[in-house]
N, C-alpha and C positions, 0 to 999 in steps of 0.2 A: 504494500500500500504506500503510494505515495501521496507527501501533504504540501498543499500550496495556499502561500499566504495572498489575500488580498490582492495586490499587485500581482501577482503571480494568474492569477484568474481573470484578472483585467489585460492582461497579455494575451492569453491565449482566446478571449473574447475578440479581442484586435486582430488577430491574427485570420479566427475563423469567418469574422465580417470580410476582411479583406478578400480573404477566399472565394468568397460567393461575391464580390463585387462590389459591395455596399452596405448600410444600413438595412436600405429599404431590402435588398433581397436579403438579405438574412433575416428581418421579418417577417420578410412572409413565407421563408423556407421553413424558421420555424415557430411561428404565430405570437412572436411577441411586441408589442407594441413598439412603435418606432422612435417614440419623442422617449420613451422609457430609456430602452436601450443607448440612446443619444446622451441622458442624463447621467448613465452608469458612465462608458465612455469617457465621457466631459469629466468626471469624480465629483458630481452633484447627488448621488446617492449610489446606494452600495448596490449589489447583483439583487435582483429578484430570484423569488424562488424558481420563476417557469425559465427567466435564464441561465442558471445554474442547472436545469434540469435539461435545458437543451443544448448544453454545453457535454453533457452524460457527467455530471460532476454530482456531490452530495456535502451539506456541512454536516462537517464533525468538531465539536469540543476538544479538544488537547489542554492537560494542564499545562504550566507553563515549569518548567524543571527547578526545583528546588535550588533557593542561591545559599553557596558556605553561612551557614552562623543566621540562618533565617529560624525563626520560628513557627 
């Protein structure tokens, strides 16, 4: 299993619109809204769940690893 931060998801979002052409066809290839998608994009808000879903991605929780002399 591999884990990607934030930025990392917004990459391969970029990558996969480029792919197909555009916003607009990545919308509708996979039916998320286009001003949405444009806002994730921009970093006006974070992924939605249906773009994360058509990315084949899922969120998971991870603690964050214990630091020396923490409580």
């Amino acid at each position: 299993m591999s884990f990607l931060e934030l930025k990392d998801v917004i990459h391969l979002l970029r990558s996969e619109v480029e792919r197909v052409g555009g916003q607009a066809g990545w919308s509708k290839k996979t039916g998320n809204n286009r001003a949405v998608l444009n806002k994730v994009l921009n970093g006006h808000q974070p992924p939605t769940k249906s773009i994360i879903r058509a990315l084949k991605l899922r969120v998971v929780f991870v603690p964050e690893p214990k630091l020396p002399h923490s409580k």
